[in-house]
C-alpha positions as CSV (number, residue, x, y, z in Angstrom):
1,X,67.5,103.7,105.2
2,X,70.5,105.6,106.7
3,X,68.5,106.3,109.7
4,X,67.8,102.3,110.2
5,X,71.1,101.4,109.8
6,X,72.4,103.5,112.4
7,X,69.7,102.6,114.7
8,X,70.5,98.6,114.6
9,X,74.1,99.8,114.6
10,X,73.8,101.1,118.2
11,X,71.5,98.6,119.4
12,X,74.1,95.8,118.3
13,X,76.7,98.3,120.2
14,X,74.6,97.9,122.9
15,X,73.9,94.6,123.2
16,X,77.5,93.1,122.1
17,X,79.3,95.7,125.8
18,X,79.0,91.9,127.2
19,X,80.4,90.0,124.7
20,X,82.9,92.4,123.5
21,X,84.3,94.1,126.3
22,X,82.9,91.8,129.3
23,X,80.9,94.7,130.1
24,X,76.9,93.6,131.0
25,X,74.9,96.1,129.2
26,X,72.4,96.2,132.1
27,X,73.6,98.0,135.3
28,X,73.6,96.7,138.7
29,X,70.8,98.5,140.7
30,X,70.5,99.0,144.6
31,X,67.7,99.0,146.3
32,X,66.8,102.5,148.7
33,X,63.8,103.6,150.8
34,X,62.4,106.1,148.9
35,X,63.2,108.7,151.7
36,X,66.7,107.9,151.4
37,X,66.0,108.3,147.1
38,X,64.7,111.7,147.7
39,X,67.0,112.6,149.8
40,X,70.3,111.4,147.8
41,X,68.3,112.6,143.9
42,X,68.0,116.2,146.1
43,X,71.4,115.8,147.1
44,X,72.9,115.0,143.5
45,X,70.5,118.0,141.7
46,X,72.6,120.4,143.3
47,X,75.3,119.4,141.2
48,X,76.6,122.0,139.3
49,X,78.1,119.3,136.4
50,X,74.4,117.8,136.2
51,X,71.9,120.8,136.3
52,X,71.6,120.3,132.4
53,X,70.0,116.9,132.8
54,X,66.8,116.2,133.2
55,X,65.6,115.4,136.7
56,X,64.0,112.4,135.9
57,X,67.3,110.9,134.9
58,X,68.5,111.3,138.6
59,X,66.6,108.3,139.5
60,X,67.8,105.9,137.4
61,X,71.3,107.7,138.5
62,X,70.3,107.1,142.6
63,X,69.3,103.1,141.8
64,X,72.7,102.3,140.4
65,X,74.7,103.8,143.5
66,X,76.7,102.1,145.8
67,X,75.8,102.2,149.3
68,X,80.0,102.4,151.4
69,X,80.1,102.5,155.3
70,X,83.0,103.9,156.8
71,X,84.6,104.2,159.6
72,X,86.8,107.1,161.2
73,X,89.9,108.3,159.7
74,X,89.0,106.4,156.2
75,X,90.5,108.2,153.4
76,X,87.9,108.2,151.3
77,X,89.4,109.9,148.0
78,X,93.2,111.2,148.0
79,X,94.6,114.3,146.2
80,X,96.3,114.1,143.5
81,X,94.8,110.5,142.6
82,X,95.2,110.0,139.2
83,X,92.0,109.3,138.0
84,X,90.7,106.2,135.8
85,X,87.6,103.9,134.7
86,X,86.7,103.2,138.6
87,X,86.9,106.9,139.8
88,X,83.0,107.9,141.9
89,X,81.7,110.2,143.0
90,X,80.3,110.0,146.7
91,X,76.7,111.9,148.2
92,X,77.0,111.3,152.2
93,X,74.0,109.9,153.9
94,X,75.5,110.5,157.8
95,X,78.5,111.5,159.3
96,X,81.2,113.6,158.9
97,X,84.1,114.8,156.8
98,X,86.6,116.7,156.2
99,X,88.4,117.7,152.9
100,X,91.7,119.0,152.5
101,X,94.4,120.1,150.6
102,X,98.2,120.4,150.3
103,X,100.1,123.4,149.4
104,X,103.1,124.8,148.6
105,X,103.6,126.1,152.0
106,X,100.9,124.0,154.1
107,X,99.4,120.0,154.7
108,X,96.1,119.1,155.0
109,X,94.9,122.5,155.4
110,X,91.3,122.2,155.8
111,X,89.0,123.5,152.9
112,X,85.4,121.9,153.5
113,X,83.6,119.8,156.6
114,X,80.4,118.0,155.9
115,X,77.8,117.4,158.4
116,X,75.3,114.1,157.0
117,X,75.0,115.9,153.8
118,X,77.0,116.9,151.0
119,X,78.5,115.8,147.1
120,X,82.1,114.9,147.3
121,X,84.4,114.1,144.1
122,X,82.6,115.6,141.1
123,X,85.7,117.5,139.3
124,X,87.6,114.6,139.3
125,X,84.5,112.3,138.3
126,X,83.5,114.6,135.5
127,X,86.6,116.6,134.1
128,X,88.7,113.8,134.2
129,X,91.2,115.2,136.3
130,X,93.3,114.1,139.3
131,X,91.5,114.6,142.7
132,X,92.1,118.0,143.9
133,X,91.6,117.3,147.7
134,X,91.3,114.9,150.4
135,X,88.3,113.5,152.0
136,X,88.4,111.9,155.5
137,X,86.1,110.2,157.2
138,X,86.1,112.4,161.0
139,X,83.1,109.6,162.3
140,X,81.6,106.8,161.2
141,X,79.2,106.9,158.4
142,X,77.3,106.3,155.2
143,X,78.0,106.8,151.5
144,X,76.7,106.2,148.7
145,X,78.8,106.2,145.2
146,X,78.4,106.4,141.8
147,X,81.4,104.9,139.3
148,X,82.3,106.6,136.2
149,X,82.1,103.2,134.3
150,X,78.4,102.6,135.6
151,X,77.4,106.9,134.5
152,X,78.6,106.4,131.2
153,X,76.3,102.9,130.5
154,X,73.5,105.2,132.0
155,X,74.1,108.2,129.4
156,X,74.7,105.5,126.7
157,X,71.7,103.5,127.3
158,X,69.7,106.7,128.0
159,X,71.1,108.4,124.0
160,X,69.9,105.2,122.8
161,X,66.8,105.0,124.3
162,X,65.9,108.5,123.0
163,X,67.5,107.6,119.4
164,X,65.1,104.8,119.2
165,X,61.9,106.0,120.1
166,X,63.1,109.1,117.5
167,X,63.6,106.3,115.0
168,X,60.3,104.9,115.8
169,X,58.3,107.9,115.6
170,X,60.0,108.7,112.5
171,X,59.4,104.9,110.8
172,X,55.4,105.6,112.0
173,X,55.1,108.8,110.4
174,X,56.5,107.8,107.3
175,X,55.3,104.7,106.3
């Protein structure tokens, strides 16, 4: 009985994100060509923050980002951005970019350029931490972004997926 109540406990949690915190309990998906899927799931694998997930959760990741032109000299994140509910991360499609950091003793010293390929923004995205360097935009080109508020729907919809067909399996076996 404890096991049912929590189960129609999360799917009310679920289904009240609109209601209660104007939050749609569906996310927004985006459609992609499914050589620009492969290439942006290959892309966000690499991550070191999401190696533990299962790769089939990737896609579902891929459909929900964002596709962002830009255009040169775009800042795309800033360091030292303090971070909140809209923070994303960003896997580039074309173009190029350059991140950089301040120091004590230097500005914008350059740390990393990326050539039509590349994860940008992860720490910040995942350890909740300000951003720890600047990304500019050095041509014009395509990105696609995920927001943190949009990831955290995904993980909670994907928990309660897997807690109810647990709670299902369970309820057959048992009755």
């Amino acid at each position: 009985m404890r096991a049912v109540s929590a189960f129609v406990f999360a799917f009310a949690i679920v289904n009240s994100l609109d209601s209660t915190f104007g939050v749609k309990s569906e996310v927004e998906k985006f459609p992609k060509s499914k050589e620009l899927k492969n290439k942006l799931i290959k892309t966000l694998s690499k991550s070191f923050y999401l190696t533990l997930d299962e790769p089939e959760s990737f896609s579902g990741i891929v459909d929900t980002m964002k596709r962002v032109t830009v255009k040169p000299g775009d800042v795309i994140i800033k360091q030292g951005d303090k971070v909140d509910d809209s923070r994303s991360l960003y896997i580039i499609e074309s173009g190029t970019y350059v991140a950089t950091r301040n120091t004590s003793q230097y500005v914008d010293v350059p740390i990393k350029t990326y050539n039509d390929h590349g994860l940008f923004g992860e720490f910040a995205f995942f350890e909740n931490r300000p951003r720890i360097a600047t990304v500019t935009a050095k041509s014009a080109g395509v990105l696609y972004s995920l927001d943190h508020n949009t990831f955290d729907k995904l993980r909670v919809m994907k928990k309660f997926r897997r807690d109810h067909n647990r709670f299902r399996f369970h309820h057959m076996m048992h009755c």
